[in-house]
ZANU-71559 format. One record per atom (N, C-alpha, C): residue in three letters; x, y, z. Coordinates in steps of 0.2 Angstrom, whole numbers, plus 5000, padded with zeros to 4 digits. Example, Ala and Ser with C-alpha at 12.3 -4.5 7.8 and 13.67 -1.06 7.14 Angstrom:
<rs>
ALA506649725039
ALA506249785039
ALA506649845039
SER506449895035
SER506849955036
SER506450005039
</rs>
This chain:
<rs>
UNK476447205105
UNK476847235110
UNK477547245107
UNK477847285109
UNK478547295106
UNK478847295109
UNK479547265107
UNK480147205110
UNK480747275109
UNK481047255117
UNK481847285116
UNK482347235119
UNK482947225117
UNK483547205118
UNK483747235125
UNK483847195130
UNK484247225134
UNK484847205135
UNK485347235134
UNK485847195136
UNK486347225144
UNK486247175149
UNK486347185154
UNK486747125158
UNK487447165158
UNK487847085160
UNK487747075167
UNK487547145172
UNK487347095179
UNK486547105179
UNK486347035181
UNK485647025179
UNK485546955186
UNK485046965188
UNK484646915192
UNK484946825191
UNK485246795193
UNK485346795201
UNK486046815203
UNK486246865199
UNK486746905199
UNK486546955204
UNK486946965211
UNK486547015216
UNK487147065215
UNK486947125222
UNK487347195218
UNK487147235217
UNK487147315217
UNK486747355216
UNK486747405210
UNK487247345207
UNK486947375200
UNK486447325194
UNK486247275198
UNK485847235196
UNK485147255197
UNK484847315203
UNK484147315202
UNK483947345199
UNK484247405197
UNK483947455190
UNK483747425186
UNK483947365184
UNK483947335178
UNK483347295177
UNK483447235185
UNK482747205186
UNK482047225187
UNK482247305191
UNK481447335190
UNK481147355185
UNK481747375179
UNK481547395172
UNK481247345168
UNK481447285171
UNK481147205166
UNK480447205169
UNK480347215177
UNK479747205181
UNK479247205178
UNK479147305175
UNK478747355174
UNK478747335167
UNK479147325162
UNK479047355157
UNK478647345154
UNK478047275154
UNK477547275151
UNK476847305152
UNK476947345156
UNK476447405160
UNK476447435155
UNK477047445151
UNK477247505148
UNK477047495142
UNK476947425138
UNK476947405132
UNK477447385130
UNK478047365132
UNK478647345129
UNK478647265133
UNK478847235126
UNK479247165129
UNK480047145131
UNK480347135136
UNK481147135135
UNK481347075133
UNK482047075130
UNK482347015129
UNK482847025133
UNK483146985136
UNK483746975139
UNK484246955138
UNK485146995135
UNK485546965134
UNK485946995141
UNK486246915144
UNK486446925148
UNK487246875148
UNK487546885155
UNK488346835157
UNK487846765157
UNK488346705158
UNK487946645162
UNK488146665171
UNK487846605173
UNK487746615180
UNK488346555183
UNK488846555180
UNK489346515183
UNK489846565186
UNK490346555192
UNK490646585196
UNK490446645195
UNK489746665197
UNK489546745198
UNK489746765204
UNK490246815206
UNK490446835212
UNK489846855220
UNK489346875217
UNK488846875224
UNK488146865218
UNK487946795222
UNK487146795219
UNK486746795225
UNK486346815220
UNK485546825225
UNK484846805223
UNK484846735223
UNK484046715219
UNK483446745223
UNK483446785227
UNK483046835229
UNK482846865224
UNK483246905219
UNK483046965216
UNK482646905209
UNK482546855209
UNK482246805200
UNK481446825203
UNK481346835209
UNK480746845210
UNK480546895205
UNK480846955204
UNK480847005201
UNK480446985191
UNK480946965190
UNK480846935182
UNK480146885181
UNK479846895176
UNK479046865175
UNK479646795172
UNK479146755173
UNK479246665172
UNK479446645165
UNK479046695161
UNK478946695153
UNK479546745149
UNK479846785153
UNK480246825150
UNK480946765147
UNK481146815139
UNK481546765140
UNK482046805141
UNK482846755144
UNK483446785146
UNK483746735143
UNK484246765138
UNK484946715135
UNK485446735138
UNK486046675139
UNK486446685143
UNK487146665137
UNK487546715139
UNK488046675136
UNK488946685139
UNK489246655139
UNK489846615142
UNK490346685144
UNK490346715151
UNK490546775153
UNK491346785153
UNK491646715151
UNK492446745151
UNK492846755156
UNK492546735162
UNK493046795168
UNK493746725168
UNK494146765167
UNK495046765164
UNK495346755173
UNK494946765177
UNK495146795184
UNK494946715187
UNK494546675184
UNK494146615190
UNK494446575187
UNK495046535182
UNK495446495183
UNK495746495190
UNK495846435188
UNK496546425196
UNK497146445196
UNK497546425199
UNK498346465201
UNK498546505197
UNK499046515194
UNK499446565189
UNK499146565182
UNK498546515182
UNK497946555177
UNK497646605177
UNK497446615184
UNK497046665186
UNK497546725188
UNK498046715190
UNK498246765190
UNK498546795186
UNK498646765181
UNK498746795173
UNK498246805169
UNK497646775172
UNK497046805170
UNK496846885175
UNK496946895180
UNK496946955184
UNK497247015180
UNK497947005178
UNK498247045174
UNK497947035167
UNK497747045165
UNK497347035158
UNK496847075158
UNK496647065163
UNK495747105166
UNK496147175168
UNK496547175170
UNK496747245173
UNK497047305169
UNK497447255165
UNK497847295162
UNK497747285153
UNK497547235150
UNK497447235143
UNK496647255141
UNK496447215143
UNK495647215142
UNK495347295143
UNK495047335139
UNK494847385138
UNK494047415137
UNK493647455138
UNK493647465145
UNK493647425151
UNK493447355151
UNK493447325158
UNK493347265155
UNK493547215162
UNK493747145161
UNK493247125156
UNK492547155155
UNK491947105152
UNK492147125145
UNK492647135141
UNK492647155135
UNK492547105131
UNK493047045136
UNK492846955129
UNK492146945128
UNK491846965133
UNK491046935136
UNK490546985129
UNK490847035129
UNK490547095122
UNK490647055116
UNK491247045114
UNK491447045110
UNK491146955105
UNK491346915110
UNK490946855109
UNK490146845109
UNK490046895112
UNK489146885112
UNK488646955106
UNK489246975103
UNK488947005097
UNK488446975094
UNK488646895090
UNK488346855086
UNK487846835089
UNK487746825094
UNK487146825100
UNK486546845099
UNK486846925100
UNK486546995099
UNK486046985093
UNK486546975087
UNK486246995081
UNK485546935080
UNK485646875081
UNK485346825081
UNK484546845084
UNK484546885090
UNK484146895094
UNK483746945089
UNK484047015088
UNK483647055085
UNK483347025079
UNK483546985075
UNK483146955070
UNK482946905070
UNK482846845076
UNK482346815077
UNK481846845081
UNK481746895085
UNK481246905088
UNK481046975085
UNK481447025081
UNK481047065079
UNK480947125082
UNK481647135085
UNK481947195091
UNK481647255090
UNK481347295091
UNK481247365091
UNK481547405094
UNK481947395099
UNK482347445103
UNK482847395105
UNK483447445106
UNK484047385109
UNK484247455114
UNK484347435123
UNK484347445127
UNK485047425129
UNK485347465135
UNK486447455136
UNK486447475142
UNK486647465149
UNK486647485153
UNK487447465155
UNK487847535160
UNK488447525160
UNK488347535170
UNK488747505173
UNK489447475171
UNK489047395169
UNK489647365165
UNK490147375162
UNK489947425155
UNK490647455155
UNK490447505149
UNK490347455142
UNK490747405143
UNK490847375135
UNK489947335132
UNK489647335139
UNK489047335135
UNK488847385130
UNK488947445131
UNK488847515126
UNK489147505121
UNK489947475119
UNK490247445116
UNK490047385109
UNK489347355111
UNK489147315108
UNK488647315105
UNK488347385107
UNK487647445103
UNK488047465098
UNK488647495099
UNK488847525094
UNK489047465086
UNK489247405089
UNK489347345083
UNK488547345082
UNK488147335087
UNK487447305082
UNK486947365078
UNK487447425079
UNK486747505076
UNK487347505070
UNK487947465069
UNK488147455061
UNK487647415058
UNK487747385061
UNK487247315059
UNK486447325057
UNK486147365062
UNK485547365060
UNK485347455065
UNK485547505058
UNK485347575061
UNK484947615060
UNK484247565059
UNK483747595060
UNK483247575065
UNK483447515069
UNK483547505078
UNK483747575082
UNK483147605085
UNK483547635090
UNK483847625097
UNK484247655100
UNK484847635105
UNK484747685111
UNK484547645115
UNK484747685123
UNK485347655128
UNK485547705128
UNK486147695133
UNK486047705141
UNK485947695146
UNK485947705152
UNK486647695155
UNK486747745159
UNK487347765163
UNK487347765170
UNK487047705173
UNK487047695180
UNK487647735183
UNK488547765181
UNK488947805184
UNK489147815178
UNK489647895181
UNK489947915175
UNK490647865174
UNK490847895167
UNK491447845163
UNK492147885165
UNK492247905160
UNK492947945160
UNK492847985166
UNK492348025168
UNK492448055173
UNK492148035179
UNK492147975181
UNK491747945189
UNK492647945191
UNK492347955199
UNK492747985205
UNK493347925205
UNK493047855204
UNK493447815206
UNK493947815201
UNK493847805195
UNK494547835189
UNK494847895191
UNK494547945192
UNK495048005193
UNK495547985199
UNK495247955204
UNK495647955210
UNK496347915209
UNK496247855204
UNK496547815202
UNK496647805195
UNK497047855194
UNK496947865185
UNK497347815179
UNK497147795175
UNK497447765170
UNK498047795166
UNK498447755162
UNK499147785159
UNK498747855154
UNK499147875153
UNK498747925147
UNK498547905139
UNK498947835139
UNK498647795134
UNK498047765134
UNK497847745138
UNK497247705141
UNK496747755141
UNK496947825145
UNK496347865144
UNK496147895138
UNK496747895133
UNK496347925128
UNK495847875125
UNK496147825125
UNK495847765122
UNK494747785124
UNK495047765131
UNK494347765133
UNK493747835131
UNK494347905131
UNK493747945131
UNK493747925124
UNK493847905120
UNK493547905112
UNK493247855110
UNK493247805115
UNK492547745115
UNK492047775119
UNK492147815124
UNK491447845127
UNK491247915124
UNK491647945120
UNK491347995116
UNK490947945108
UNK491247895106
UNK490747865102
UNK490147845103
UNK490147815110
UNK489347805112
UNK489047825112
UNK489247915116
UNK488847965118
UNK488547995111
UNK488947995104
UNK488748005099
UNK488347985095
UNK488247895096
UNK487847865093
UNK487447825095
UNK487247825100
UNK486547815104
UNK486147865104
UNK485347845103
UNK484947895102
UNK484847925105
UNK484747925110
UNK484547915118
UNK485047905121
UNK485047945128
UNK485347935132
UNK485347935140
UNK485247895145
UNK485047905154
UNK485347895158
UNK485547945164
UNK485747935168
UNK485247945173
UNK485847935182
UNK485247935187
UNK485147995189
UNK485548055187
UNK485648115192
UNK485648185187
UNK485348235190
UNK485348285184
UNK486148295185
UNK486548305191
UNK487248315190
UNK487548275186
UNK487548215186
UNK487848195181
UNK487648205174
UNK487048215171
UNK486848215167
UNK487148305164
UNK487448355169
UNK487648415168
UNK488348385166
UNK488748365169
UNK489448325168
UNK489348315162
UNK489048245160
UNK489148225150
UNK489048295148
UNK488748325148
UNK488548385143
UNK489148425144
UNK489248465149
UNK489748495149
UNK490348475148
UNK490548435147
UNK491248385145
UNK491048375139
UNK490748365136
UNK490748325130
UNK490348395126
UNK490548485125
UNK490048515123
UNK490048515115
UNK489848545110
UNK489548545104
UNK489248495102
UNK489048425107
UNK488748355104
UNK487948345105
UNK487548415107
UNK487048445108
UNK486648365113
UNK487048355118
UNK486748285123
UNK486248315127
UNK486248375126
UNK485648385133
UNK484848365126
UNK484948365120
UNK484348355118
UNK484248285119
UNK484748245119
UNK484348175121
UNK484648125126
UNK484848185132
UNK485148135140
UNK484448165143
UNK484148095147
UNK483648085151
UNK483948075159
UNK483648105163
UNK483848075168
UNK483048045171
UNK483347955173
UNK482647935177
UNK483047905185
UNK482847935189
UNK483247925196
UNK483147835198
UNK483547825202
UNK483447755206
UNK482747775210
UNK482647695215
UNK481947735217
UNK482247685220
UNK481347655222
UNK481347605230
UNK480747555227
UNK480547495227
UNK480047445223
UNK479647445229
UNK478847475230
UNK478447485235
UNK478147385236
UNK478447345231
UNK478147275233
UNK478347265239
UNK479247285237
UNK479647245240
UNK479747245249
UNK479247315250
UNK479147325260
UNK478547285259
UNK477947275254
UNK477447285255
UNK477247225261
UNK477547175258
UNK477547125265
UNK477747125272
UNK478347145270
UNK478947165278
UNK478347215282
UNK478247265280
UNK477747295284
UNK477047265286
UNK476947245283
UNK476247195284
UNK476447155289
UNK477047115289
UNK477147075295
UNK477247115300
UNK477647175299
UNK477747225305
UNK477247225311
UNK476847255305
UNK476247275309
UNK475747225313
UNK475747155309
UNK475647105313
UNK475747095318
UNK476547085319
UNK476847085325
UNK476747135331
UNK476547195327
UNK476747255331
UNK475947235336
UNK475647215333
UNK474947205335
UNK474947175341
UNK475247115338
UNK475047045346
UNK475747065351
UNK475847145351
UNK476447145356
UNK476547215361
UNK475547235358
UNK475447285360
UNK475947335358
UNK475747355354
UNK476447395348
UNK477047375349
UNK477147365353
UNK478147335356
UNK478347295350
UNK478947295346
UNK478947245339
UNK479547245341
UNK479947245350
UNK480147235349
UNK481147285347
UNK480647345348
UNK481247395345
UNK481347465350
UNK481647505350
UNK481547565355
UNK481047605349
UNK480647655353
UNK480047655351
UNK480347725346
UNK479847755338
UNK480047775334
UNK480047845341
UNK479247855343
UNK479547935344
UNK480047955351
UNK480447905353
UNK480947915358
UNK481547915356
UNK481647865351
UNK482347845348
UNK482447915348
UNK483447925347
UNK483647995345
UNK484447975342
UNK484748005337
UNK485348015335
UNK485448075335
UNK486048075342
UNK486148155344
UNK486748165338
UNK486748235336
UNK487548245332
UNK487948265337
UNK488448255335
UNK488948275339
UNK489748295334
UNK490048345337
UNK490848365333
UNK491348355338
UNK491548265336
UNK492048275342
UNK491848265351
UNK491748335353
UNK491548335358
UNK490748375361
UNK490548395356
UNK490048435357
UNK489648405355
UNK488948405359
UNK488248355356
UNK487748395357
UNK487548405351
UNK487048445349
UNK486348395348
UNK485648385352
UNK485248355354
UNK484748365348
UNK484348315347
UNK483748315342
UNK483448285342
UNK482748315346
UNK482248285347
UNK481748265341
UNK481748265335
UNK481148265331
UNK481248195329
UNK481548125330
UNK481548095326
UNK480748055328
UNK480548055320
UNK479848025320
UNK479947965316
UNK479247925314
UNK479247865309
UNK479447895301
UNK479447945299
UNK479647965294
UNK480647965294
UNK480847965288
UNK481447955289
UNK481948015289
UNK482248025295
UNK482748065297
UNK483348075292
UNK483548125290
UNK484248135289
UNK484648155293
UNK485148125295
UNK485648175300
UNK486048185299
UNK486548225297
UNK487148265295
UNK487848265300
UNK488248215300
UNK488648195307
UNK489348165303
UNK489848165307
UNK490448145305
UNK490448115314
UNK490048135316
UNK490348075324
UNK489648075326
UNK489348025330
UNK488648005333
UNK488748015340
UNK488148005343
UNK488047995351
UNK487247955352
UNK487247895353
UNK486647875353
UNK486247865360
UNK485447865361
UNK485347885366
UNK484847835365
UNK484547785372
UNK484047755369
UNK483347765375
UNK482647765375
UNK482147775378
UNK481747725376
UNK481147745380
UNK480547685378
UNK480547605379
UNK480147565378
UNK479947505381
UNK480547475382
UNK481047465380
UNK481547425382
UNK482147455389
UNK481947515389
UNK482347535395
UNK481847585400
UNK482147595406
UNK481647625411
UNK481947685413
UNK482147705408
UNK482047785408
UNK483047815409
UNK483147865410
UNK483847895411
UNK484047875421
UNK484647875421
UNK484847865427
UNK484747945429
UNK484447965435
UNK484148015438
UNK484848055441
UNK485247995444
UNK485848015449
UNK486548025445
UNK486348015438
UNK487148005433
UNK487248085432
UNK487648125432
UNK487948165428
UNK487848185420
UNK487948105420
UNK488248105412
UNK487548085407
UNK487148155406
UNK486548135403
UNK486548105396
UNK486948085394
UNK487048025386
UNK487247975389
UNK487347935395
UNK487647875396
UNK486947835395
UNK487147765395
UNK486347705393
UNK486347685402
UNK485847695403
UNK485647635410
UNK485747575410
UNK486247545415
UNK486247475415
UNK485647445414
UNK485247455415
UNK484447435414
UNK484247405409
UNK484447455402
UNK484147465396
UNK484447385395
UNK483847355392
UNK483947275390
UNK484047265381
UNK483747325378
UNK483847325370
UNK484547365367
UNK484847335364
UNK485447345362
UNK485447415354
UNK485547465356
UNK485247525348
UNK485447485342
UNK485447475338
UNK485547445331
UNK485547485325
UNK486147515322
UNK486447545318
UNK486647495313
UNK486347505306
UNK486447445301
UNK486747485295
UNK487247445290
UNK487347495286
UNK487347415280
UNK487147445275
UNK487047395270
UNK487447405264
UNK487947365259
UNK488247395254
UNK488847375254
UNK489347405250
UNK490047405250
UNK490547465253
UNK491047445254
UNK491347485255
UNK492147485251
UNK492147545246
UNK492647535240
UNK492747615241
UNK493347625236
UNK493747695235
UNK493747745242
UNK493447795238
UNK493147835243
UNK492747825251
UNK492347755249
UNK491647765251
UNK491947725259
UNK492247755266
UNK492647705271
UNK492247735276
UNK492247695281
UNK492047695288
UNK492247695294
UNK493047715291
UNK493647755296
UNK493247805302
UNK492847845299
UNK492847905303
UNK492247895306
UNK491747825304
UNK491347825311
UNK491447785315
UNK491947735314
UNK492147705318
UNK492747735324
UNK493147785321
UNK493247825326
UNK492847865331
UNK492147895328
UNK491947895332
UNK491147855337
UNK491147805335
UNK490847765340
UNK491647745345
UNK492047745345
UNK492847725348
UNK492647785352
UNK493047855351
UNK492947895354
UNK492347885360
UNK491947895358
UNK491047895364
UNK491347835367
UNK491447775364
UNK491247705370
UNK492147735376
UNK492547745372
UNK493247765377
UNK493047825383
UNK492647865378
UNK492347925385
UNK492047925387
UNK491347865388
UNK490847865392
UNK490447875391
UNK490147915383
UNK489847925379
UNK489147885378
UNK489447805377
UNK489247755376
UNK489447685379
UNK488847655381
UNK488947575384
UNK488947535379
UNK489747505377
UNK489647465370
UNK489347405372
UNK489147385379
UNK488547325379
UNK487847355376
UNK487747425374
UNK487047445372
UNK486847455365
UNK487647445359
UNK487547475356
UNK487647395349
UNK487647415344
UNK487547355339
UNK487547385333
UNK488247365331
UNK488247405321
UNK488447345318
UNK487747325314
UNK487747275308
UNK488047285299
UNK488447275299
UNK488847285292
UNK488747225286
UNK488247235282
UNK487947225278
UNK488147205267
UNK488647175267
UNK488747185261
UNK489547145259
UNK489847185255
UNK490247155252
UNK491047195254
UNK491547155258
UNK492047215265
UNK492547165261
UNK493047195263
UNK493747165264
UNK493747155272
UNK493647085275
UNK493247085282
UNK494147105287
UNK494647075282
UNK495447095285
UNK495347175288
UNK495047225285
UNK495247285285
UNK494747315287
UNK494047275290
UNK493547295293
UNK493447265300
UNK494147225302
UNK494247185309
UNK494847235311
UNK495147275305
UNK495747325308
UNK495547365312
UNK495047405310
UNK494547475311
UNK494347435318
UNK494047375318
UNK493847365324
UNK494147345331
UNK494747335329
UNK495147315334
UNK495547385337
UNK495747435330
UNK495947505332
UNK495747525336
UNK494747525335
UNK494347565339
UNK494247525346
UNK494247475346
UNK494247445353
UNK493347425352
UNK493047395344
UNK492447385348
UNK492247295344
UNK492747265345
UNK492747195346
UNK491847185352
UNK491447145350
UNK490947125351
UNK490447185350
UNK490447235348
UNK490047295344
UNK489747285335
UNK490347265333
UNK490247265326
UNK490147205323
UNK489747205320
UNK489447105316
UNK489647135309
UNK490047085307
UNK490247095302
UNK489747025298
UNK489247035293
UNK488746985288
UNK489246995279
UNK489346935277
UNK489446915270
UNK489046965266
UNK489046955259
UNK488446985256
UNK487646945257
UNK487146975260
UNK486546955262
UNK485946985255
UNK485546915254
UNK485146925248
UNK484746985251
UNK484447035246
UNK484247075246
UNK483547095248
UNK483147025250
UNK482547035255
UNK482647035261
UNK483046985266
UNK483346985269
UNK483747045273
UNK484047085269
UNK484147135270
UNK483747185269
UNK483247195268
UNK482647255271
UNK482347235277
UNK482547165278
UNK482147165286
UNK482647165291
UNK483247185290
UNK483647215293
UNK483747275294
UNK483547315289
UNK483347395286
UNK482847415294
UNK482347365291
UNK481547415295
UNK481547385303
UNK482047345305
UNK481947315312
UNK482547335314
UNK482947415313
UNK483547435315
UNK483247485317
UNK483547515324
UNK483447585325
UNK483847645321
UNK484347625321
UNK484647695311
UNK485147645308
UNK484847685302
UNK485047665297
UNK485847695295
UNK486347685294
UNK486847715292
UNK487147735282
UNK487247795281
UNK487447815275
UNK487947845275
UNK488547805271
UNK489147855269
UNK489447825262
UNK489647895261
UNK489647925253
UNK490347955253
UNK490847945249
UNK491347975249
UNK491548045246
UNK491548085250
UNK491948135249
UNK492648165243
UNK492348225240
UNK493048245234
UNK492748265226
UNK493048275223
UNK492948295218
UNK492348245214
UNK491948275212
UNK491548225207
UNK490948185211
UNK490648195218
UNK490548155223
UNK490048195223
UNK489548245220
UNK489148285218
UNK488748265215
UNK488848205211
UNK488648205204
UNK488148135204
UNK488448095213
UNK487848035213
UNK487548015221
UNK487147975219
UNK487247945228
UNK486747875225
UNK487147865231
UNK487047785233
UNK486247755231
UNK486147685229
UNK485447695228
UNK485147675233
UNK485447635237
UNK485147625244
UNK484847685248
UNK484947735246
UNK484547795251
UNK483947785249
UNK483547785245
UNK482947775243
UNK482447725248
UNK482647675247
UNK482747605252
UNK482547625260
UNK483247655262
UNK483347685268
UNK482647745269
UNK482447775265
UNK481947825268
UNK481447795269
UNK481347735263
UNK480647685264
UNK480647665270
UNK481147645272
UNK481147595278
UNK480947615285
UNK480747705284
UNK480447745290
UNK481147735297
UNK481547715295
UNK482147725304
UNK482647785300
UNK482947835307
UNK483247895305
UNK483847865301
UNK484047915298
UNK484647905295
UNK485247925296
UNK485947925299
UNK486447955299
UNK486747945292
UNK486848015291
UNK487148015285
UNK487948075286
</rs>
């Protein structure tokens, strides 16, 4: 079987969602005929771990770890001179020392095991950084690069641009990768039109792949199995509003435009403001004498549950649905005793209590820590919608989240 180097600084029990491309690629790839090796960070002050995902990794694989440098996890005015150092010196990002010490690592690895392929996934770029030292070293190893987001040109750099020193710098480190990596992958063919057309006469579209994120059919294969268990000894009731009842109406502002088709297959819904409307086993139908045909019956005993899983960074904010769940529950829209949005991942929780105190919806919103990532798919498929937001602007074309995948698996509608 033949062996590739993977060099992958977030790696298992490193949680994160730029961790599972990596782990599903370790999962699979002996199907394939390849054996991996793993160079990765060690596992001391890893900002969100999740020994969920080791499940992922065979028993036998090996993973080398070595000493990740973060300049930032000193104490007092080390760290914060290490903070400035990550920000400002270290190029392209704080992992540069973590590269550049674990080169001799690297090389050690290819010739005691007899590397056939040496494998880079970005972010962090500077892994890409350290294919380039070891294809001096040994250039008749081939090298893929994978580009989980774009470099020079992803949204969050432009939004927040570097001095014009810093930028040149970097496009010339990521024009040298693009150069000398065999291969090359990304997740999207727009992105993969980006590299090429930004970078033209480097003839990249002969060897940029794109292979997309996806969804690991293991990882429901349980949770559904219990589902349906459940669903069993409850006379289908598990418990939730029922799939062919549920509805997320759209609405603009003031206008709700009604949509009856939501089924157990997953919904897209296209909305900047919601109106949620609930039916089936847990409530006893519409108030017959109400006016206001989207209000919930004091009856209804199941609270709707709207979950959203992930981060919220740059672009990517939840201003504009918390305005609008605010709006509905202030105009009657919505009984915020009926409603339930679970926030899932990694928040600045100061600025996720502002929104909610703005909004007026104090006992609405459950704000969860980072939740391991099994755990959250059983929050996924026991919600009635799922929530998606993606930020808006130049370059915002070029990707999407990879939790969408997830979320269609999951069979509940989606607002996106």
């Amino acid at each position: 079987m033949k062996k590739v180097l993977m060099i992958a600084y977030s790696f298992p029990p490193a949680g994160g969602p730029g961790v599972q491309r990596t782990s599903k690629f370790v999962k699979y790839m002996r199907a394939y005929g390849w054996e991996p090796v793993i160079l990765t960070r060690d596992d001391a002050n890893i900002p969100l771990k999740d020994e969920s995902l080791l499940k992922d990794i065979p028993e036998d694989v090996i993973v080398i770890r070595t000493k990740a440098w973060d300049l930032s996890a000193y104490p007092g005015i080390f760290g914060l001179a290490g903070k400035f150092i990550n920000r400002k010196i270290l190029i392209p990002d704080s992992e540069r020392l973590w590269e550049i010490f674990s080169r001799k690592t690297a090389e050690d690895i290819i010739r005691s095991h007899n590397i056939d392929l040496i494998y880079t996934t970005s972010l962090p770029y500077s892994s890409h950084l350290m294919a380039i030292h070891l294809k001096k070293k040994f250039p008749d190893i081939p090298w893929v690069a994978d580009f989980r987001d774009e470099w020079t040109n992803n949204p969050y750099i432009l939004d927040n641009p570097y001095n014009p020193i810093r930028i040149n710098i970097e496009r010339k480190m990521e024009h040298k990768v693009l150069q000398t990596a065999d291969y090359l992958v990304t997740n999207t063919p727009v992105m993969l039109m980006n590299f090429t057309n930004n970078n033209p006469g480097m003839g990249l579209d002969m060897k940029f792949y794109v292979i997309p994120n996806g969804y690991d059919p293991d990882d429901f294969k349980y949770l559904f199995d219990n589902k349906a268990k459940n669903s069993s000894k409850t006379n289908n009731n598990n418990g939730l509003v029922n799939d062919d009842n549920a509805k997320c109406h759209v609405v603009n502002n003031k206008h709700v435009v009604n949509d009856d088709t939501a089924t157990n297959s997953a919904k897209i819904i296209d909305a900047e403001t919601i109106d949620v409307e609930t039916k089936g086993p847990h409530c006893n139908g519409r108030n017959s004498n109400s006016s206001n045909n989207n209000s919930f019956r004091s009856t209804c005993t199941h609270k709707f549950t709207i979950t959203y899983t992930g981060a919220f960074y740059g672009r990517r904010k939840p201003d504009i649905f918390f305005q609008a769940i605010g709006d509905l529950v202030k105009n009657g829209k919505i009984n915020s005793n009926k409603i339930h949005i679970k926030l899932m991942g990694s928040y600045k929780k100061e600025q996720i209590q502002r929104l909610t105190d703005l909004h007026n919806l104090n006992g609405v919103v459950e704000i969860f820590s980072y939740v391991p990532h099994e755990e959250c798919l059983k929050h996924m498929i026991s919600s009635d919608c799922l929530l998606l937001i993606e930020g808006a602007g130049p370059g915002a074309e070029a990707f999407y989240t990879g939790k969408v995948f997830e979320y269609m698996v999951a069979g509940r509608p989606i607002l996106a």
